[in-house]
C-alpha positions in Angstrom: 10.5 -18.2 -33.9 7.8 -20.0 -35.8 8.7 -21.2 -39.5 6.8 -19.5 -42.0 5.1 -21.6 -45.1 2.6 -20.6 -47.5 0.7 -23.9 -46.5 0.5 -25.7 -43.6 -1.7 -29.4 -43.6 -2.5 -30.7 -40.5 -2.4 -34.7 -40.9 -0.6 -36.8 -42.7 -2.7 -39.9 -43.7 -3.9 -40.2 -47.7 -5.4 -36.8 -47.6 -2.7 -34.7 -46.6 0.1 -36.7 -48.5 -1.9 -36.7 -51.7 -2.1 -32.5 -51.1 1.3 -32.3 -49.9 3.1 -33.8 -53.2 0.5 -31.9 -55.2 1.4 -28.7 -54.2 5.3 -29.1 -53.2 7.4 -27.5 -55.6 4.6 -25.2 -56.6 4.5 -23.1 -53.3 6.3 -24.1 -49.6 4.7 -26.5 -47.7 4.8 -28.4 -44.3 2.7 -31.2 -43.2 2.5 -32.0 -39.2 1.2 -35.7 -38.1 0.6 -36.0 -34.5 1.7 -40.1 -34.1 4.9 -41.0 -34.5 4.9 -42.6 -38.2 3.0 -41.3 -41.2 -0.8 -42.7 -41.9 -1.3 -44.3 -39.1 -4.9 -44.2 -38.3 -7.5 -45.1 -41.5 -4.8 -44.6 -44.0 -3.3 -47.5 -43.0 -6.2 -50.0 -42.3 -7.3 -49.7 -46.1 -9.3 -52.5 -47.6 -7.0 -51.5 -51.3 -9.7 -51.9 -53.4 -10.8 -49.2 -56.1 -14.3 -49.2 -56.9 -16.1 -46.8 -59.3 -19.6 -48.4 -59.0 -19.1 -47.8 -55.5 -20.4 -44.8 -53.2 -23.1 -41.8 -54.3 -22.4 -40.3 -58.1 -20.2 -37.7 -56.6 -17.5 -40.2 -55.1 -18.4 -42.3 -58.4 -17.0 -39.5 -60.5 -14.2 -38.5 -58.1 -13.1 -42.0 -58.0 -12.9 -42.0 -61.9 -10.6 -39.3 -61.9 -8.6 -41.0 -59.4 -8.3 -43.6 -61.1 -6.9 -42.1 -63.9 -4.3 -40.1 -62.1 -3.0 -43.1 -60.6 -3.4 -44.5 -63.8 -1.2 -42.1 -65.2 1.2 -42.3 -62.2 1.4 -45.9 -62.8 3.7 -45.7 -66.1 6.0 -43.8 -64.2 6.6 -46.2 -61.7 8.9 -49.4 -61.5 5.8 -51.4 -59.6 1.8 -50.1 -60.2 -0.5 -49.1 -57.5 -3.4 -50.6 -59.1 -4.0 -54.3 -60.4 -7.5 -54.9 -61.8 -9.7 -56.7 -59.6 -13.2 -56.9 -60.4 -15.9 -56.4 -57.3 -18.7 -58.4 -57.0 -22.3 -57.3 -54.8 -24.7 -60.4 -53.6 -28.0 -60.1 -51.9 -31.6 -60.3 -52.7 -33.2 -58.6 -56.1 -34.2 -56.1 -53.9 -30.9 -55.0 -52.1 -29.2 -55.1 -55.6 -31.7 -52.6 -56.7 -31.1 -50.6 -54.1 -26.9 -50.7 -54.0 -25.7 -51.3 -57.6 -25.2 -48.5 -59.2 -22.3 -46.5 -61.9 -20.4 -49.1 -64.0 -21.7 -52.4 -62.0 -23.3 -54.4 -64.8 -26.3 -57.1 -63.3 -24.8 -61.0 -63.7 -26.2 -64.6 -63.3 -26.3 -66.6 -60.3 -24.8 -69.2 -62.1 -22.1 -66.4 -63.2 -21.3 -65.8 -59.7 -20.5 -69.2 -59.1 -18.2 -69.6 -61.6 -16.4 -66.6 -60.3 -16.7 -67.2 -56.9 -17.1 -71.1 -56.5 -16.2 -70.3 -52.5 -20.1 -68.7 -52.2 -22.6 -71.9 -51.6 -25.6 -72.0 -53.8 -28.4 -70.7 -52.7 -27.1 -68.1 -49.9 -28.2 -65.3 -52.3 -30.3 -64.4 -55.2 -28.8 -61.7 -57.3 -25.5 -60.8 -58.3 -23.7 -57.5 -59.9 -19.9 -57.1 -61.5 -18.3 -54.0 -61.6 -15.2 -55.3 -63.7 -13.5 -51.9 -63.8 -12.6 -52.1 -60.3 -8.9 -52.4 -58.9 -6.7 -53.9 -55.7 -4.4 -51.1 -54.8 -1.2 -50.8 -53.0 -2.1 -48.6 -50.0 1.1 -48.4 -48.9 3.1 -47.6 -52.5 0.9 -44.9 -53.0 1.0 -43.1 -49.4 5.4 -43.8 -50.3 5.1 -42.5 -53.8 3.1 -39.2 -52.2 5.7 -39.0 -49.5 8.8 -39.2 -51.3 7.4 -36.8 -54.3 6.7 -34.1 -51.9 9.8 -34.6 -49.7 11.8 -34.0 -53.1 9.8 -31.0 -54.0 10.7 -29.3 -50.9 7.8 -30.2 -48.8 8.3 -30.6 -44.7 7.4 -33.5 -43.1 7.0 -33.3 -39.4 5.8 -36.5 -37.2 5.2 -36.7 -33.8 4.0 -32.8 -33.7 -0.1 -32.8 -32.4 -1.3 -29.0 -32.9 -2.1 -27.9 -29.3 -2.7 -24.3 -30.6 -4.1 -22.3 -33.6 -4.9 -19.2 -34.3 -5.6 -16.6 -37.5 -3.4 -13.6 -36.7 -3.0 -10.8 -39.6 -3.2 -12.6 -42.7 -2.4 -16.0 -41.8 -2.5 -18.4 -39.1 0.2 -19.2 -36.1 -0.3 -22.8 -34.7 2.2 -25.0 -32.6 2.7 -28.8 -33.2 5.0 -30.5 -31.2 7.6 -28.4 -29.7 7.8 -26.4 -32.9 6.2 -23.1 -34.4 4.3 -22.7 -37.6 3.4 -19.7 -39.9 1.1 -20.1 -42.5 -1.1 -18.2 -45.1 -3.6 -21.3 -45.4 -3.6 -24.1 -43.0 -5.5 -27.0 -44.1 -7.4 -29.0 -41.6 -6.5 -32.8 -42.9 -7.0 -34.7 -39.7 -9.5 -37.4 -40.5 -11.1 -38.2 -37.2 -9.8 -35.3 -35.5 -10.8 -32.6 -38.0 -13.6 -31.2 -36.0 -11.6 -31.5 -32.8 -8.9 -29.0 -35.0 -11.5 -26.6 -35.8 -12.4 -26.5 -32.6 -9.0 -25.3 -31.7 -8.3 -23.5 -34.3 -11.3 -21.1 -32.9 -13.6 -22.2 -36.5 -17.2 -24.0 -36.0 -16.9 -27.5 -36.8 -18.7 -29.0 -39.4 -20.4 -32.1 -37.6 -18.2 -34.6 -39.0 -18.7 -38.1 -37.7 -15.9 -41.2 -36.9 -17.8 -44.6 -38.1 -15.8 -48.1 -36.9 -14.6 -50.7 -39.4 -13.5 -53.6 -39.0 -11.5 -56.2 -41.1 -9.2 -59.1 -40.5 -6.4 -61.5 -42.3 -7.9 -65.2 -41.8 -6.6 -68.5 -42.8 -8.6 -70.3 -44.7 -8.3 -74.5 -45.6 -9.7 -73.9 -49.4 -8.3 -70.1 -50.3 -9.4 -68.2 -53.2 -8.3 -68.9 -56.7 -6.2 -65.8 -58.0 -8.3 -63.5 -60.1 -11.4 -63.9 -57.4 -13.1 -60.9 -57.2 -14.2 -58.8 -53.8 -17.2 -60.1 -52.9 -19.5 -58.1 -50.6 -23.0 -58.6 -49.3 -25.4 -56.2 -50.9 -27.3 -55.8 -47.0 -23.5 -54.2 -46.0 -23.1 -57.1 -43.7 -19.3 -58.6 -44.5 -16.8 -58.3 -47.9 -13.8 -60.7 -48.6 -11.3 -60.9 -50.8 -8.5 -62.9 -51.5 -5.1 -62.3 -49.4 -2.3 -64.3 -51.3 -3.1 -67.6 -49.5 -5.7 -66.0 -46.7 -8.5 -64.1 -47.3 -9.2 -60.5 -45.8 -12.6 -60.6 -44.4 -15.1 -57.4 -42.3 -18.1 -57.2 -40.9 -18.7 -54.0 -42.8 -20.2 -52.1 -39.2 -21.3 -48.5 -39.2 -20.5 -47.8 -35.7 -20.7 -44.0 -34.5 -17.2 -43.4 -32.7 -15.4 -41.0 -31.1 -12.6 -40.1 -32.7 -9.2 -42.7 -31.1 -7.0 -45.0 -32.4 -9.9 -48.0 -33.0 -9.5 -51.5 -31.9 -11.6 -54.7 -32.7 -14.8 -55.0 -30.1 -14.8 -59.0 -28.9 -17.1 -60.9 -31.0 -16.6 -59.1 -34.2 -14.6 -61.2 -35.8 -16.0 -64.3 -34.0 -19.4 -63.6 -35.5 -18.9 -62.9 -38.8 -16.5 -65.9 -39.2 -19.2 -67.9 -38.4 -21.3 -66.2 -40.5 -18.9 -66.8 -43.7 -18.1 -70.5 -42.9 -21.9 -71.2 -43.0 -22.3 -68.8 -46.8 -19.1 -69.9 -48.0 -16.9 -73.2 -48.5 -13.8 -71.1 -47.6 -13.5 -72.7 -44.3 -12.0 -70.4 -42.4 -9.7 -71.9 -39.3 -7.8 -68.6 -37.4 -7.3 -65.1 -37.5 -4.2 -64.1 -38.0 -4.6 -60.4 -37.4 -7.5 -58.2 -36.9 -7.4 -54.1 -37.0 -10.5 -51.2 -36.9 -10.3 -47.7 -38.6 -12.4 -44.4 -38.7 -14.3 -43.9 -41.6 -14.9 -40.5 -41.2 -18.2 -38.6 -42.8 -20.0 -35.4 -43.4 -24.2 -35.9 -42.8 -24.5 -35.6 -46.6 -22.0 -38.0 -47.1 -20.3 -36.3 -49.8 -16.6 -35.7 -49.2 -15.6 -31.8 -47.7 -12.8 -29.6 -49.7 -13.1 -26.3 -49.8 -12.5 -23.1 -47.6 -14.3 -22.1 -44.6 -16.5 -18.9 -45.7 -16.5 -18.0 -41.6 -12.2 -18.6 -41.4 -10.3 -16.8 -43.8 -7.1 -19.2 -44.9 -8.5 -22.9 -43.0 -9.1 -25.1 -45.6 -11.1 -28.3 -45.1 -10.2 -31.7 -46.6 -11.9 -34.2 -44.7 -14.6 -36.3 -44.9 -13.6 -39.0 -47.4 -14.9 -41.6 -45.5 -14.5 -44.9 -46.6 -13.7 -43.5 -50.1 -10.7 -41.9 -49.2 -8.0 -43.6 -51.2 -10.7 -43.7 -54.0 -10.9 -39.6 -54.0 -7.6 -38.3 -52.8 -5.9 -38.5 -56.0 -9.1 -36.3 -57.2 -9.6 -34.4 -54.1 -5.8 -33.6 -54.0 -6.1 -32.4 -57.4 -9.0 -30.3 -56.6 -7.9 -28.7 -53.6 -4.2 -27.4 -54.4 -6.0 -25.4 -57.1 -8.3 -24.1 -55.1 -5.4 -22.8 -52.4 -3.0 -21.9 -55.4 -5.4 -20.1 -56.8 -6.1 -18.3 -53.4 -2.3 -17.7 -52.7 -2.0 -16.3 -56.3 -5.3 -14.1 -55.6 -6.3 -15.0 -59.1 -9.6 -16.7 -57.9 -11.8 -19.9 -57.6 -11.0 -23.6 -59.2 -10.3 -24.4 -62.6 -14.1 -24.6 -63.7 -13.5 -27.1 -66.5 -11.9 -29.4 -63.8 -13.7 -33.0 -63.7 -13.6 -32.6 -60.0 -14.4 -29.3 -59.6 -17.7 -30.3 -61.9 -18.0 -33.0 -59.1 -18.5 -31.3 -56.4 -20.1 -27.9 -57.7 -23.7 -29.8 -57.4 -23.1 -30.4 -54.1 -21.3 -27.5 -52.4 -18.2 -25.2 -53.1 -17.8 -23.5 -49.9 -17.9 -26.1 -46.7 -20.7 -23.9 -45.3 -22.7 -23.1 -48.2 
């Protein structure tokens, strides 16, 4: 006999934690994850940096809000998520133009230097500072959402892949794993595989698409000075940042994907470690590890939370992209009052929420 919850979220990677310890103790909850351990896709290949000049002026806005939930989260906690750590964007005058944006502020080329003395003169021409910007501990923050929903009440199921879902009456029946599952909304948090759910689930998909990153810890004969900042390459070409003695480094692809647990393609590392050793002084000798992820978008590129007008009770919270530890906090916040308020029957969002204001501009049903 299936279990019966008001809410059932399919994946458990930032999205679907940050939901699930929103709404625990508020209403029941379970949350399935088809691979054995908890955010193992994306969620766990994080580049843990925060970045509100980062992304169109929707993410900018829900990355704000983020930031101030985790914020707020912080004093509560015996180690912080965030650490500042300022981002800096390099390029041309003209591909500065074009990418800075929000709270990046414009800074010398002598100003870079002296933050970044690693860069070699003359590889670029312009240079912006976003200096609200903030490391993050990735995997503190999926914990903290774990643990804060587990003590709410909140079911957390690995190792349970929905093979079937259906809307039956007023809710919806699925199976994940070996077990059954009742729920009033079901909320389709599977990253890469959310289109592949609504597929199943019998609802049209939205035409989300998986993009491959890449990144990798190398060693490094002259590492970065503590207090570096990220450093990327305003043509979206490679980052780095420092990594206690190493330095994390990408290649910053776009690469359409199918949706699968991503690995490094030879030469992507090999290239772009000769490309930094010939911009930078960093001198970078091995790789120690190397890992891909899905960053996974809508065509607009703005992030998808709502309900499905066409599916009464599926709720989408998916395409985050490469923003999504920047908005889940946000999104999270966004969503379980949107499927509280539909449990309740006491109608739509919070207007005066800061997310809610977000997102209106850009769409409040996923099909609208």
């Amino acid at each position: 006999m299936a279990a019966h919850y008001d809410v059932l979220i399919v994946g458990g990677g930032i999205a679907g934690l940050s939901l699930a310890s929103a709404l625990a103790g508020r209403c029941t909850v379970a949350l399935v994850e088809a691979e054995q351990e908890l955010a193992y896709h994306t969620s766990s290949r994080s580049a843990r940096q925060l970045i509100p000049s980062y992304g169109p002026p929707v993410v900018q806005e829900l990355t704000a809000r983020t930031l101030e939930l985790i914020s707020a989260r912080d004093a509560e906690l015996p180690e912080p998520v965030l650490a500042p750590r300022s981002f800096m964007l390099i390029g041309t005058e003209e591909e500065l133009a074009a990418e800075a944006s929000g709270a990046m502020r414009p800074i010398t080329v002598d100003e870079a230097l002296q933050l970044c003395p690693a860069l070699v003169p003359g590889s670029f021409a312009a240079a912006g500072l976003d200096t609200g910007s903030f490391g993050s501990n990735a995997p503190l923050l999926l914990e903290d959402h774990r643990r804060r929903a587990v003590e709410a009440g909140a079911d957390i199921i690995t190792g349970a892949r929905v093979h079937s879902a259906q809307h039956l009456g007023s809710g919806w029946q699925a199976g994940a794993g070996t077990e059954g599952f009742a729920a009033t909304v079901m909320v389709n948090a599977a990253g890469a595989w959310a289109d592949e759910l609504a597929v199943l689930s019998g609802v049209e998909k939205l035409g989300l698409q998986p993009y491959r990153r890449t990144a990798a810890v190398a060693a490094v004969e002259r590492p970065l000075p503590e207090g570096s900042p990220m450093v990327a390459a305003a043509d979206n070409t490679y980052y780095f940042r420092r990594e206690d003695g190493d330095v994390l480094i990408s290649p910053s692809e776009h690469v359409p994907s199918g949706a699968e647990d991503a690995r490094p393609r030879p030469g992507d590392i090999e290239r772009l470690v000769e490309r930094l050793n010939t911009v930078t002084t960093l001198g970078i000798t091995g790789v120690r590890r190397a890992w891909t992820g899905l960053r996974t978008e809508a065509a607009d590129g703005v992030p998808v939370a709502g309900f499905d007008a066409e599916a009464p009770g599926f709720y989408w919270l998916a395409g985050q992209g490469g923003y999504g530890f920047q908005t889940s906090s946000a999104m999270a916040e966004l969503a379980s009052g949107q499927i509280l308020a539909a449990l309740s029957g006491s109608g739509g969002p919070d207007p005066e929420s800061r997310t809610a204001q977000a997102l209106a501009a850009t769409r409040w049903s996923v099909r609208r």
